[in-house]
C-alpha positions in Angstrom: -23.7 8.0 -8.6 -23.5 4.9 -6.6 -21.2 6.2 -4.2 -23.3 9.0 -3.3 -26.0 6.6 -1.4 -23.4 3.9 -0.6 -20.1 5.2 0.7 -19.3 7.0 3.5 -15.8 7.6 2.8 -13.7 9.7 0.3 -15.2 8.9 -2.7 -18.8 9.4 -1.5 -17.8 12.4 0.6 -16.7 13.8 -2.8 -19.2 13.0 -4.7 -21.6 14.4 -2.6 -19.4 17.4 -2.3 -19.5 17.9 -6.0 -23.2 17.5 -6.7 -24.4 19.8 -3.5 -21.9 22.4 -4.8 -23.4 22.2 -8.7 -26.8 21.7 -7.4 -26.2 25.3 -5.3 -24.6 27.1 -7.4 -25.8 25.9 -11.1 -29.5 25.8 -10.1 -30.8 26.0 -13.9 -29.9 22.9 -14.3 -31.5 19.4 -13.5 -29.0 16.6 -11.6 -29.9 13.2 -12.6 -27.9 10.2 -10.2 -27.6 7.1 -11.3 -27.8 4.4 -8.4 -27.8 1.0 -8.8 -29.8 0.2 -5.6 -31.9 2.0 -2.8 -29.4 4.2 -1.1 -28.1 3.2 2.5 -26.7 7.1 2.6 -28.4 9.4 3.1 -25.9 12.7 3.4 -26.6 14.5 0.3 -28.9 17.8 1.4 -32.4 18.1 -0.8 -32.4 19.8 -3.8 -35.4 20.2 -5.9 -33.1 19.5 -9.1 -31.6 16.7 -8.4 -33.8 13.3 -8.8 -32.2 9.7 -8.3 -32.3 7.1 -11.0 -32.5 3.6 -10.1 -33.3 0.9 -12.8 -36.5 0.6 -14.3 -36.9 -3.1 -14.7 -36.9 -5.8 -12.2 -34.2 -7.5 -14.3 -31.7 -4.5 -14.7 -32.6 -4.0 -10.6 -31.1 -8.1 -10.5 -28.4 -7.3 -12.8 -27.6 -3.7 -11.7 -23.9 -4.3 -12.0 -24.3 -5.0 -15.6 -26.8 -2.5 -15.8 -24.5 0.4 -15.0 -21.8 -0.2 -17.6 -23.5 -0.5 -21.0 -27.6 -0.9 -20.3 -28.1 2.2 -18.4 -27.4 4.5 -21.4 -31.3 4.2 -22.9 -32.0 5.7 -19.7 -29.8 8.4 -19.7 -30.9 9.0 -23.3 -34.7 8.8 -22.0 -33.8 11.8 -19.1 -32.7 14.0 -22.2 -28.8 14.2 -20.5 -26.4 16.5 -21.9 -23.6 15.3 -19.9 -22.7 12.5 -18.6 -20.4 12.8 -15.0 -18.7 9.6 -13.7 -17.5 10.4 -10.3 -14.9 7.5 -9.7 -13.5 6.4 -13.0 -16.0 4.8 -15.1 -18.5 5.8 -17.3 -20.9 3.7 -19.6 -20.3 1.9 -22.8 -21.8 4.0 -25.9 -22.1 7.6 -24.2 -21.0 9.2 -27.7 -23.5 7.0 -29.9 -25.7 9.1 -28.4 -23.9 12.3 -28.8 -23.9 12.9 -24.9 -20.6 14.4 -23.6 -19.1 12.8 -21.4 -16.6 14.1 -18.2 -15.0 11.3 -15.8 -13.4 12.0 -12.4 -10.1 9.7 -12.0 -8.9 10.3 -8.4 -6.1 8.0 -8.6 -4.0 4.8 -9.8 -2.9 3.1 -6.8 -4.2 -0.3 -8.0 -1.0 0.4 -10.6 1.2 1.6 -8.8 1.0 -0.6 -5.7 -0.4 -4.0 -7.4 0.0 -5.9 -4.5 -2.7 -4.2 -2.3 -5.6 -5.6 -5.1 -6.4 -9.2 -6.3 -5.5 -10.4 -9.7 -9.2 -9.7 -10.9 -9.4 -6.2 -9.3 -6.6 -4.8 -11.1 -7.7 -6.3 -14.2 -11.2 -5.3 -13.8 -9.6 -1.9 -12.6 -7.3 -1.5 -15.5 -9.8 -1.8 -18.2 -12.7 0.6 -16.9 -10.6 3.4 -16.1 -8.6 3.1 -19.9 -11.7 2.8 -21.3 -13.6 5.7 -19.6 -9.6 8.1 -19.9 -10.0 7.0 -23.7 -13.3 8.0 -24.3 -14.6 10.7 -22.2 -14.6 14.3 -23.4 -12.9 15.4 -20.8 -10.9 13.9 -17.6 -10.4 15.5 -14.3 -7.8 14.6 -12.4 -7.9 15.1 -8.5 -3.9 16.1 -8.2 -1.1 17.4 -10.4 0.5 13.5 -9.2 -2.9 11.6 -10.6 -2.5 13.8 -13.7 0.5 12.8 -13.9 -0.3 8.9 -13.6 -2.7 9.0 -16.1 -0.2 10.4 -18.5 2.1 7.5 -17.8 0.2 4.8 -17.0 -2.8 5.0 -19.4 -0.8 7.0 -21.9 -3.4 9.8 -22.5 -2.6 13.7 -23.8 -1.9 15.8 -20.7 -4.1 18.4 -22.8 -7.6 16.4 -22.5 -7.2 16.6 -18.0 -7.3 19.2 -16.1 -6.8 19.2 -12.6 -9.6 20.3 -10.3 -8.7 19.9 -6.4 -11.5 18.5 -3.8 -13.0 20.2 -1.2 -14.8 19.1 1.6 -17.9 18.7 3.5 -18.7 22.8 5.1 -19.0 20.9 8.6 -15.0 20.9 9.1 -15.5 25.0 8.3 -17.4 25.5 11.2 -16.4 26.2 14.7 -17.6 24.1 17.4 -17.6 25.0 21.6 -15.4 24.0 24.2 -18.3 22.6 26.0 -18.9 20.5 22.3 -15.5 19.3 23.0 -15.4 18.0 26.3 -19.1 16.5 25.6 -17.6 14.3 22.5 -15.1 12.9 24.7 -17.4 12.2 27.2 -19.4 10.3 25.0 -16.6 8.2 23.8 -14.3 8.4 26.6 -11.3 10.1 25.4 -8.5 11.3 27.1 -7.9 15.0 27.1 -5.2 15.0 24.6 -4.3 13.6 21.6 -3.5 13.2 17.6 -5.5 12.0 15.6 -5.8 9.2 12.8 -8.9 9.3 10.3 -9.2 6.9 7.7 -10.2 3.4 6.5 -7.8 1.2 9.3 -5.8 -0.7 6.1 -2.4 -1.5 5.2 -1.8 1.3 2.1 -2.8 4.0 5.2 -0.1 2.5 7.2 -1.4 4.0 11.0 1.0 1.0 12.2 3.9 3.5 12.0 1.6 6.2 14.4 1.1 3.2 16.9 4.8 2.9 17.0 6.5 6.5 17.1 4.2 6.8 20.5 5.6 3.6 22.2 7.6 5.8 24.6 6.0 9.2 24.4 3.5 10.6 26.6 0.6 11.2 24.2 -2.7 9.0 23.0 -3.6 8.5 20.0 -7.3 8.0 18.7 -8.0 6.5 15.3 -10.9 6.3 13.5 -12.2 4.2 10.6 -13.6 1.3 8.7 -11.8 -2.0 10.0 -10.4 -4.3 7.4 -7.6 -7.2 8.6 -4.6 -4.8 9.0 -6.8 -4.0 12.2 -5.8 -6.8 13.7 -1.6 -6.3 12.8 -1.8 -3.0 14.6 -4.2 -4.8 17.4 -1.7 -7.4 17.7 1.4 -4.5 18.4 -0.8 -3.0 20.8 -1.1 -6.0 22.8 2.8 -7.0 22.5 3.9 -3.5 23.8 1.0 -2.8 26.2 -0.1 -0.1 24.8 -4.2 -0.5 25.4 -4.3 2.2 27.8 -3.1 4.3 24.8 -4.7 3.8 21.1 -8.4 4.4 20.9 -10.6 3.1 17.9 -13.6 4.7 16.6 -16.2 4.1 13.9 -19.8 5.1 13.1 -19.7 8.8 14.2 -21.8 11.2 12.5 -20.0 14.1 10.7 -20.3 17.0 13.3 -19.0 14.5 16.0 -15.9 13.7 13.5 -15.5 17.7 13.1 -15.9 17.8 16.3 -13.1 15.4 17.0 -10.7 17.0 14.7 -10.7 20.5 16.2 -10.1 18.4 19.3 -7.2 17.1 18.2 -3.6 18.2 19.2 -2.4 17.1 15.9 -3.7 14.9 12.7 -1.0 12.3 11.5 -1.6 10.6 8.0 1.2 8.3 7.1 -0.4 7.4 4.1 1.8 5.5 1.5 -0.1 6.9 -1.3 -3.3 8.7 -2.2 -5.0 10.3 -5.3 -5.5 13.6 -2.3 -5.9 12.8 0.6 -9.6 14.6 2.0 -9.0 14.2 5.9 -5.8 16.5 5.2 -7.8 19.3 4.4 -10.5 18.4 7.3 -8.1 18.6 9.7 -6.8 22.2 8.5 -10.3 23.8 7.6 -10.5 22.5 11.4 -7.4 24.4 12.4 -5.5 21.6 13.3 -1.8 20.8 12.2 -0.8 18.4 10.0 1.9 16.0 9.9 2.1 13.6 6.6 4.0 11.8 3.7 6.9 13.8 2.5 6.6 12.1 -1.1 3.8 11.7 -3.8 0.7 14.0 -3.7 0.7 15.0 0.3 2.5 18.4 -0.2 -0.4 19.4 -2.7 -2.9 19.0 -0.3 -1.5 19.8 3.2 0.5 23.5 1.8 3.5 24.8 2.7 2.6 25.0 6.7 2.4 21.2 7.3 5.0 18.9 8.4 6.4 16.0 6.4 7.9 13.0 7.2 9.3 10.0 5.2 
């Protein structure tokens, strides 16, 4: 459960997701998560049966990396676990020595299909863990009728072991939040009254580029928010060239309510992405009653419905 302390993004958000909702509505039984090192998240609401497992040796705590693919199985034997859950595509060596079952979440195979956006080592490292834990686990859940479909292909596995269980997301984006909310968040962050919105790690595969440039000559802002890596600076760079500073807003660090907040502030929520194993912030932005406009292709229509717009 790594990403449950340590992400902040999809694949925490879903993890997160899927223990509170187990955790809620499963309550007889006892959640045990796995983490690797003291958690820098801390978004996952107290339950009195779920307990987080770090190492229990100063060497494994040093070699936690190793730790979680083979070692940490005597301590899953220890907890008396019945079922082992990996939440983003791995799961230990020698689950079913043990006779514990085994279930692994796959959310998608973008490091396959678009091998340029990973190094040499990363889809390597990639490749192996998830055939391994597809091979081996008991069952596989799949994300999207397209991952299904991936898996199939790519790591040649029976369509009959996966079944396809769609995310949700945080109950936040369900609630409804005040004008006066509204026009205090913009305050805060000095927004302009209108605009669409962009929400996602800032990087090449989410393409917000395009977004900066279908609003060079229209009268409308545009505010996007996420995790900087170096296609930041492309898009920063086309900003500068066109003079469009007074238009494009960056955001990063806000808590949840103030990112549900934003949404439902939004005219509309644009997510060019090139390819995703879902795609959460589609469904945030219509729990938030907010329209959406995404990728015609791939796994978009499954998420955004039949009363979302789609674009090549």
């Amino acid at each position: 459960a790594k990403r449950v302390f340590h992400n902040t993004t999809g694949l925490g958000n879903y993890s997160r997701d899927l223990v509170s909702i187990l955790a809620s509505k499963y309550t007889e039984n006892s959640y045990y998560l796995y983490n690797t090192k003291p958690k820098k998240v801390d978004r996952l609401k107290k339950y009195n049966n779920v307990f987080e497992i770090l190492p229990n040796s100063k060497f494994w705590k040093k070699l936690s990396s190793i730790w979680r693919q083979k070692a940490i199985v005597r301590q899953i034997e220890e907890n008396g676990v019945h079922i082992y859950h990996g939440l983003s595509g791995e799961i230990p060596i020698g689950l079913s020595k043990k006779n514990i079952k085994s279930v692994v979440t796959i959310h998608d195979l973008i490091f396959v299909r678009y091998p340029n956006l990973y190094s040499f080592f990363d889809r390597k490292i990639h490749f192996l863990k998830f055939k391994y834990a597809a091979k081996n686990a008991d069952v596989i859940i799949a994300i999207s009728k397209q991952t299904k479909q991936d898996i199939v292909t790519y790591l040649h596995i029976e369509p009959s072991k996966i079944k396809v269980i769609y995310q949700g997301c945080h109950a936040i984006f369900k609630e409804a939040f005040t004008e006066e909310e509204k026009e205090a968040l913009k305050e805060k962050y000095s927004l302009p009254d209108k605009f669409i919105l962009n929400v996602g790690t800032i990087e090449e595969r989410k393409n917000a580029l395009s977004i900066v440039k279908s609003i060079k000559n229209i009268d409308i802002n545009l505010v996007i928010v996420g995790k900087k890596t170096p296609y930041y600076n492309t898009i920063k760079e086309y900003i500068e060239q066109n003079k469009l500073e007074n238009k494009v807003y960056f955001l990063e660090g806000m808590t949840l309510k103030e990112l549900a907040t934003l949404y439902q502030s939004a005219q509309a929520f644009v997510y060019p992405s090139i390819f995703e194993g879902f795609g959460i912030p589609i469904i945030e932005a219509l729990y938030s009653k907010t329209p959406v406009i995404t990728t015609k292709e791939g796994v978009f229509p499954e998420a955004g419905g039949s009363n979302s717009l789609y674009v090549e």
